[in-house]
C-alpha positions as CSV (number, residue, x, y, z in Angstrom):
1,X,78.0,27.1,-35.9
2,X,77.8,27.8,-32.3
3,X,76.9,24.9,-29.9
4,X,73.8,24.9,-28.2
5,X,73.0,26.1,-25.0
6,X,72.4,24.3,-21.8
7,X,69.7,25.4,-20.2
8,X,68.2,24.8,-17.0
9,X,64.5,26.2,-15.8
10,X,63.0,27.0,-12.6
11,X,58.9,27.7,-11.9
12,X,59.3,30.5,-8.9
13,X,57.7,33.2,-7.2
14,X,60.4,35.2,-5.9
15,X,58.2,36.4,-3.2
16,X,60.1,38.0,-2.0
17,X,63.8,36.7,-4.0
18,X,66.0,35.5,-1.1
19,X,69.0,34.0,-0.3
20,X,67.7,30.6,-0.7
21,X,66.5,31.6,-4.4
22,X,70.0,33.4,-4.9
23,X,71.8,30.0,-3.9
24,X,69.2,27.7,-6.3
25,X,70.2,30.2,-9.0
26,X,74.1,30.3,-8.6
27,X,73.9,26.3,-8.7
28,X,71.7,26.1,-11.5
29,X,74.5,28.6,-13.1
30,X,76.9,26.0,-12.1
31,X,75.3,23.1,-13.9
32,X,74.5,25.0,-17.2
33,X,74.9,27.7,-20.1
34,X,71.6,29.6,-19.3
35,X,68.9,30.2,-16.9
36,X,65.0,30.2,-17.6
37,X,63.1,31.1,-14.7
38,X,59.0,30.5,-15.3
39,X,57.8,33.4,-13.0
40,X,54.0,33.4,-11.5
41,X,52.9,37.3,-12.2
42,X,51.2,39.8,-9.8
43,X,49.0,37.0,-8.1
44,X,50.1,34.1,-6.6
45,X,49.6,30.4,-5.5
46,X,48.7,31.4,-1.8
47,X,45.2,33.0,-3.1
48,X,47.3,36.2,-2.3
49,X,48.8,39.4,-4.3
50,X,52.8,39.1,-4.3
51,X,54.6,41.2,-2.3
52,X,56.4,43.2,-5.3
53,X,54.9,43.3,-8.6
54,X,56.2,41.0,-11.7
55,X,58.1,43.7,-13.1
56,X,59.8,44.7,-10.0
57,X,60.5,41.0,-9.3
58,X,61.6,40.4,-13.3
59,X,64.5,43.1,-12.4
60,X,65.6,41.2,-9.2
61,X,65.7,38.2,-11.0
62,X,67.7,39.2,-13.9
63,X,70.1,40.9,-11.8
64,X,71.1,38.0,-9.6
65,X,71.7,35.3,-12.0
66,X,68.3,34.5,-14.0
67,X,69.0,35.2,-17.7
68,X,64.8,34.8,-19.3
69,X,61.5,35.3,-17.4
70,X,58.8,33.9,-18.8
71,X,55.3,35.0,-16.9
72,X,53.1,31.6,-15.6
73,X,50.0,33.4,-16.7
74,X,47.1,34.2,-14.0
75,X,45.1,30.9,-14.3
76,X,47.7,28.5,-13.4
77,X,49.6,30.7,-10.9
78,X,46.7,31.5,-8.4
79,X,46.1,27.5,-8.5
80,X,46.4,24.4,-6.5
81,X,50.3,22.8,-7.1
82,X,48.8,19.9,-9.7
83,X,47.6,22.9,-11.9
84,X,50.7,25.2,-11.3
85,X,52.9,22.7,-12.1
86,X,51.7,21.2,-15.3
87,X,51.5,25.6,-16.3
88,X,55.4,25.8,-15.4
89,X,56.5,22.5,-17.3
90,X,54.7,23.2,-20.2
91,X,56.3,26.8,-20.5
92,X,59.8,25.3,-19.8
93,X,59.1,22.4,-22.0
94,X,57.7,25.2,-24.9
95,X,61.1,27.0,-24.3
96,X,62.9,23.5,-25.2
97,X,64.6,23.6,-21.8
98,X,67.2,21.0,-21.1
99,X,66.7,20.6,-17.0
100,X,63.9,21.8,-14.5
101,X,65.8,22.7,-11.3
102,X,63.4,22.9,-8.3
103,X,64.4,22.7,-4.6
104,X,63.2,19.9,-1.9
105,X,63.6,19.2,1.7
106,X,64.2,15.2,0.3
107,X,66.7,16.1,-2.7
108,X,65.6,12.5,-4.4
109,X,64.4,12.6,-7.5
110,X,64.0,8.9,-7.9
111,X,61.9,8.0,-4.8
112,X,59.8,11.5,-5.9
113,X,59.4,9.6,-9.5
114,X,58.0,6.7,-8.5
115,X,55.4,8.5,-6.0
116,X,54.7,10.3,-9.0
117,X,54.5,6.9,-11.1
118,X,52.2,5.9,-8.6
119,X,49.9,8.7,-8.7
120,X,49.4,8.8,-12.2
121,X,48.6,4.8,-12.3
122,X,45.2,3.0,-11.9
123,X,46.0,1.4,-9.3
124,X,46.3,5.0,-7.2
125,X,42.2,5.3,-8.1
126,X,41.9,1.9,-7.0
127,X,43.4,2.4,-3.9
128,X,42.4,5.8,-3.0
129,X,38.4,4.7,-3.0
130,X,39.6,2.2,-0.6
131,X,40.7,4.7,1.7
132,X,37.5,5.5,4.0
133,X,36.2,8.5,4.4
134,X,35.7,9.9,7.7
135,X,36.1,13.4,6.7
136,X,39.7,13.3,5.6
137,X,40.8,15.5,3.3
138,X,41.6,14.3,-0.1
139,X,45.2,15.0,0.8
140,X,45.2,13.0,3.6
141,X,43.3,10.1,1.6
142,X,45.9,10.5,-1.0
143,X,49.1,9.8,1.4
144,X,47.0,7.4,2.9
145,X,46.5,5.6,-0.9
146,X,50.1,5.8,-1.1
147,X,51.3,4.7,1.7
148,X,49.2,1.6,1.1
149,X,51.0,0.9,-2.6
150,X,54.4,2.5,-1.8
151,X,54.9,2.1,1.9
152,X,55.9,4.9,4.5
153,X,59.0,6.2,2.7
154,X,57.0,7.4,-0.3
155,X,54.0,8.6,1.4
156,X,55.9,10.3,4.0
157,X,56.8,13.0,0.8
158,X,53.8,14.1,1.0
159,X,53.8,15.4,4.0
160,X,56.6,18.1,3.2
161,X,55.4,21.2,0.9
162,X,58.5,21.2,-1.7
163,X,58.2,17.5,-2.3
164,X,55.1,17.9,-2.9
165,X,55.7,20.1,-5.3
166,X,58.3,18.3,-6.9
167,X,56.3,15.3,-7.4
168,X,53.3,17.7,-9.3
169,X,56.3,18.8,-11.3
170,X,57.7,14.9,-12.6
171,X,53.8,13.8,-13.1
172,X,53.5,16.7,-15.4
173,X,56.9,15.6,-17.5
174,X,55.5,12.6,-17.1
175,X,52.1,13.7,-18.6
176,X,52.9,16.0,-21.2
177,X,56.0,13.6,-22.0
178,X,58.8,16.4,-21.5
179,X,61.9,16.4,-22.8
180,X,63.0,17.6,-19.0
181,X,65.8,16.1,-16.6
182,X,64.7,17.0,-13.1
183,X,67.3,17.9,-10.7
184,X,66.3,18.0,-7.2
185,X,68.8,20.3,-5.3
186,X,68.2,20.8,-0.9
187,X,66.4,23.3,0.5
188,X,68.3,25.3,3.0
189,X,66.6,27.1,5.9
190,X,63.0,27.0,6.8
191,X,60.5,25.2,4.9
192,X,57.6,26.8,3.6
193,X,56.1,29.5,5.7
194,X,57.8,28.2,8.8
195,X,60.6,30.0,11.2
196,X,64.2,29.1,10.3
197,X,66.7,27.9,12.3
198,X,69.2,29.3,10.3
199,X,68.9,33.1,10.3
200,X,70.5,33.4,6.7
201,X,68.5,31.3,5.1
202,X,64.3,32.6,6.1
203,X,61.3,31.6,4.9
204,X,59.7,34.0,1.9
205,X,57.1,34.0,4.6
206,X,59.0,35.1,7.0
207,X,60.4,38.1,5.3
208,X,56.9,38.6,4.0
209,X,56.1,39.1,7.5
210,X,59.1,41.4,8.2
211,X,58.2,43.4,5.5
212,X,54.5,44.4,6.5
213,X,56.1,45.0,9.9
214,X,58.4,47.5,9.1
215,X,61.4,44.7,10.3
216,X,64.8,45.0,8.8
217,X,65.5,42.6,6.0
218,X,69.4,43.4,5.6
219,X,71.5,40.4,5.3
220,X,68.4,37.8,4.7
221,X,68.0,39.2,1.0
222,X,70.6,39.4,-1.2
223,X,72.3,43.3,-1.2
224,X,70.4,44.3,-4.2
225,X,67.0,43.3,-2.9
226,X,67.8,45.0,0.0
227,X,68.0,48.5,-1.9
228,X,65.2,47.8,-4.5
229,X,62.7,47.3,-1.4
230,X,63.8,50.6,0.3
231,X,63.3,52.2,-2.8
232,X,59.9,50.6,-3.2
233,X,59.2,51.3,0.7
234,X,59.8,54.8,0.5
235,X,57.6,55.2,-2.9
236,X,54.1,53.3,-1.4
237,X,54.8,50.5,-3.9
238,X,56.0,48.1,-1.7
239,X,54.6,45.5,0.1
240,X,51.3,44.5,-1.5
241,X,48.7,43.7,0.8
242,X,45.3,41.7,0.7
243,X,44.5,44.4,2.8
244,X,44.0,46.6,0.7
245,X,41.8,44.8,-1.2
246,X,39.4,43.1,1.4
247,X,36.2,45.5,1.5
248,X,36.7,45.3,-2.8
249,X,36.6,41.8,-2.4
250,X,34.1,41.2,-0.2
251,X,31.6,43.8,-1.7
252,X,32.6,41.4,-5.2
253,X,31.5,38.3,-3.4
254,X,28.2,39.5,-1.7
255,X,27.0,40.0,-5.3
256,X,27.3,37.0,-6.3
257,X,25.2,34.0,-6.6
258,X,25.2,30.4,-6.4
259,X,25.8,30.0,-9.9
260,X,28.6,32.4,-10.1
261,X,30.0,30.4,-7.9
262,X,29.6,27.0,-9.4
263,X,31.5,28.6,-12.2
264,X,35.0,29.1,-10.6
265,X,37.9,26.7,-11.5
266,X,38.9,23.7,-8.6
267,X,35.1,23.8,-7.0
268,X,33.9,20.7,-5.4
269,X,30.3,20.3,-5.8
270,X,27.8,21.1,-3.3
271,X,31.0,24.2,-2.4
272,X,29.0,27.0,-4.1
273,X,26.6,27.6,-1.7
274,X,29.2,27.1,1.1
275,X,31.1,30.0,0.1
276,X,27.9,31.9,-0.9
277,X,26.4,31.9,2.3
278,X,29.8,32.5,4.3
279,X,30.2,36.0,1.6
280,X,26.5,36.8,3.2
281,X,27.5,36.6,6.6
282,X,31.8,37.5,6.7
283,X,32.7,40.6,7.9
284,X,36.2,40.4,6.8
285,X,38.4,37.9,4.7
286,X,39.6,35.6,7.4
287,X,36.3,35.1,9.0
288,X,34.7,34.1,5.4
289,X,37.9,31.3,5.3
290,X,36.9,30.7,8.5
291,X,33.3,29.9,7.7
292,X,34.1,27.9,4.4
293,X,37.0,26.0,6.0
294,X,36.7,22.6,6.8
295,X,38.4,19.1,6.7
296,X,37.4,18.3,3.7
297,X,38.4,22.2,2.0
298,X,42.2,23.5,3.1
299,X,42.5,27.0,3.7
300,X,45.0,27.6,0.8
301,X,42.0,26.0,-1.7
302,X,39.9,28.5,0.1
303,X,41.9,31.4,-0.5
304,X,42.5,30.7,-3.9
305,X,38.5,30.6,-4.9
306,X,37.7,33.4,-3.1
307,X,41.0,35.1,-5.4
308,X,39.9,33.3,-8.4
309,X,35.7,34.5,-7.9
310,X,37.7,38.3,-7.7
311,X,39.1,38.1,-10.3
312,X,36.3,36.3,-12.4
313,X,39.0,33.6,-13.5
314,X,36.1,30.8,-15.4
315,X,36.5,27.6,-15.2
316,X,36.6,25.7,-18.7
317,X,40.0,27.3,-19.6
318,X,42.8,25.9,-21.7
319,X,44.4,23.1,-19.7
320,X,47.8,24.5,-20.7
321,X,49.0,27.8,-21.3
322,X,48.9,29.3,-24.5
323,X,51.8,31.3,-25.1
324,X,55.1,32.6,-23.6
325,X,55.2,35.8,-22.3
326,X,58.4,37.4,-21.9
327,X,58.8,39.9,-19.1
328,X,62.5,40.3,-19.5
329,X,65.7,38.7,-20.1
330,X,69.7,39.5,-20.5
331,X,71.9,39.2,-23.5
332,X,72.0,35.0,-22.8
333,X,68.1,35.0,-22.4
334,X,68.1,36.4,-25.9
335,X,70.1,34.1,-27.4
336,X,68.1,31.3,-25.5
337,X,65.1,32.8,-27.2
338,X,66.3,33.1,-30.4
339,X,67.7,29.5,-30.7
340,X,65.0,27.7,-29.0
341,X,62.4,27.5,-31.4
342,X,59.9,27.6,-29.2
343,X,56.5,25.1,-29.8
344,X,54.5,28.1,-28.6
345,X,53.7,31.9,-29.7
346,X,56.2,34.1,-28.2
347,X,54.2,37.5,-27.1
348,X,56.0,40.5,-25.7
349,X,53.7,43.5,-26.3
350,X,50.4,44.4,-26.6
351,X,50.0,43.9,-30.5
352,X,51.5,40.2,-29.9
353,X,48.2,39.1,-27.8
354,X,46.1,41.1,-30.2
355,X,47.4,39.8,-33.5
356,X,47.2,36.2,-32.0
357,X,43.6,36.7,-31.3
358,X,40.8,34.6,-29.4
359,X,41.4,32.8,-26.7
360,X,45.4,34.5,-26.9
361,X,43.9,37.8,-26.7
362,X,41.4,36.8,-24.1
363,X,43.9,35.4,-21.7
364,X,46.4,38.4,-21.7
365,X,43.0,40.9,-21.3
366,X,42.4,38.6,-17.9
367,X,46.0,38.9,-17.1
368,X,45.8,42.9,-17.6
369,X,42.5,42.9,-15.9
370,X,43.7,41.3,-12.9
371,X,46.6,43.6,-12.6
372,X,44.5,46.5,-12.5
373,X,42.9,45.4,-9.5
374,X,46.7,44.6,-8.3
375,X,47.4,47.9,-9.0
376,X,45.1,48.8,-5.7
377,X,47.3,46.3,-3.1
378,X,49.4,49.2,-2.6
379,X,49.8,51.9,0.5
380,X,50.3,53.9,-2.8
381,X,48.1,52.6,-5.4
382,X,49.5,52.2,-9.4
383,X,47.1,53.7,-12.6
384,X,45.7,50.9,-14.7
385,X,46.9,49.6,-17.8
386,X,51.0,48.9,-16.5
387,X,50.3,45.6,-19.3
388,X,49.8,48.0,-22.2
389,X,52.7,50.5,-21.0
390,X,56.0,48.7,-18.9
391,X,58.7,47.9,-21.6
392,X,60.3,44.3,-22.0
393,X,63.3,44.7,-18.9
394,X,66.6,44.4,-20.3
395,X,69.6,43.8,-17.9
């Protein structure tokens, strides 16, 4: 009988893959037999359409180390990190992973535990309706509540985007009771969405940016990148752009009304008619953010209603995903699958969402539904339907 796998996980983007993705894979490949990466699909947790879509992004995974991609389904990808990372643990705990591997600017997984401890206890509530007011946001009244049970070297975590991160992702083990060792490995270069001091090592924001530019990303993604983004270039397929959808979403969100509104996912009360009057008035995407912003509302929470009301994501959904959806996987990513017995359905094609049926089925059709509209983020748009016709990728 053979001995079972090792396998470590990662919840990703790979927006674009880099060289700080490449080095979080070859040490996860060091640590163990097999590598499971939970992959957001074509829409992602900025409120934004990735740069590449899932399939192109399944292939670069696959190709520089990852060995099973597992799509984080619509809902709980375009969502604040809480949401995102309960989706990723719960797909990695499904796949009856052995580690969840993420990266940090703090690499401690202990002091990150007990902030995460601390979140999840009654006392947090206790102490977080102490905090007053005066128009913070409820980020900065939660590091506030923390600092005031914890101290500064906890609370000072959540000022840093990975560990925050990292913390959503040991309160859901924690929550869902995960059979999960977290291992917190350094982040190297910049952190998220910030310039890097070391030029190997840049921000997927920054090569975002070089991207819609038409700057040169040799050397700051891994060789193979390189090519598959020329390739993609050249075609129209590459980079996705909100762009391209701005007028489509705008002309979506002058239509609606209040109540539409009040039926998005993550909305605050009283929000509705906030973003209802600013879809009146906007003239383009960044003055509506503009208009809804405020201390209370980040611009990211923005940005992902005004995605989620595009893409008529409803609120009242599943609180964890339903099913694994393989995009694609190597000979050791079928072997994972095969011997991992996995807690939930395992859906590959079409048929697979169909014969499940109900709320299965209605997920994927909001999945494929989304993707059409993807489909348009392109200087040279896609046909609808790449859900019902692109093959499970085998490398």
């Amino acid at each position: 009988m053979m001995e079972k796998l090792k396998i470590s996980a990662v919840i990703c983007e790979f927006n674009p893959l880099h060289m700080g993705h490449k080095l979080l894979l070859d040490q996860m490949k060091a640590i163990s037999d097999g590598i499971v990466c939970v992959m957001s699909g074509n829409f992602v947790q900025r409120g934004e359409p990735a740069i590449l879509d899932k399939w192109a992004r399944t292939r670069l995974a696959l190709q520089n180390g990852a060995d099973l991609i597992v799509e984080l389904p619509l809902p709980w990808a375009c969502s604040g990190a809480e949401h995102f990372a309960a989706g990723g643990v719960a797909l990695a705990e499904a796949l009856r992973c052995d580690l969840l591997v993420f990266g940090s600017e703090v690499p401690d997984v202990s002091r990150m535990d007990a902030a995460a401890e601390a979140l999840l206890s009654p006392k947090f509530s206790e102490s977080f309706s102490e905090v007053p007011d005066k128009g913070l946001s409820f980020a900065q009244r939660r590091e506030a509540a923390l600092h005031s049970m914890l101290g500064e070297t906890a609370s000072s975590l959540l000022q840093k985007p990975n560990c925050i991160l990292g913390i959503e992702y040991l309160k859901a083990i924690r929550r869902q009771n995960a059979a999960l060792t977290p291992i917190a490995i350094p982040r190297e270069g910049a952190g998220h969405d910030r310039a890097a001091e070391n030029q190997e090592y840049r921000s997927a924001g920054e090569l975002r940016h070089l991207l819609r530019t038409g700057g040169k990303l040799a050397g700051l993604v891994p060789e193979n990148v390189c090519v598959t983004l020329e390739q993609l270039l050249s075609s129209g397929h590459c980079p996705a752009s909100l762009s391209w959808l701005e007028r489509s979403i705008l002309c979506k969100l002058r239509t609606m009304k209040p109540e539409d509104f009040s039926a998005l996912p993550d909305l605050s009360e009283g929000l509705e008619n906030r973003l209802h009057t600013a879809a009146r008035e906007a003239r383009s995407l960044e003055e509506l953010y503009s208009l809804v912003k405020s201390k209370r509302y980040s611009h990211a929470r923005i940005r992902r209603l005004v995605m989620s009301a595009f893409l008529e994501i409803p609120s009242g959904l599943p609180e964890l995903p339903l099913y694994l959806r393989i995009l694609g996987m190597t000979e050791t990513g079928a072997r994972i699958l095969k011997d991992a017995t996995p807690t939930l359905p395992v859906a590959v094609r079409p048929v697979d969402f169909e014969r499940l049926g109900g709320s299965f089925a209605n997920l994927f059709r909001l999945e494929a539904r989304a993707d059409d509209l993807y489909a348009l983020a392109f200087p040279t748009p896609f046909p609808c339907g790449r859900d019902y016709t692109e093959k499970l990728i085998k490398v």
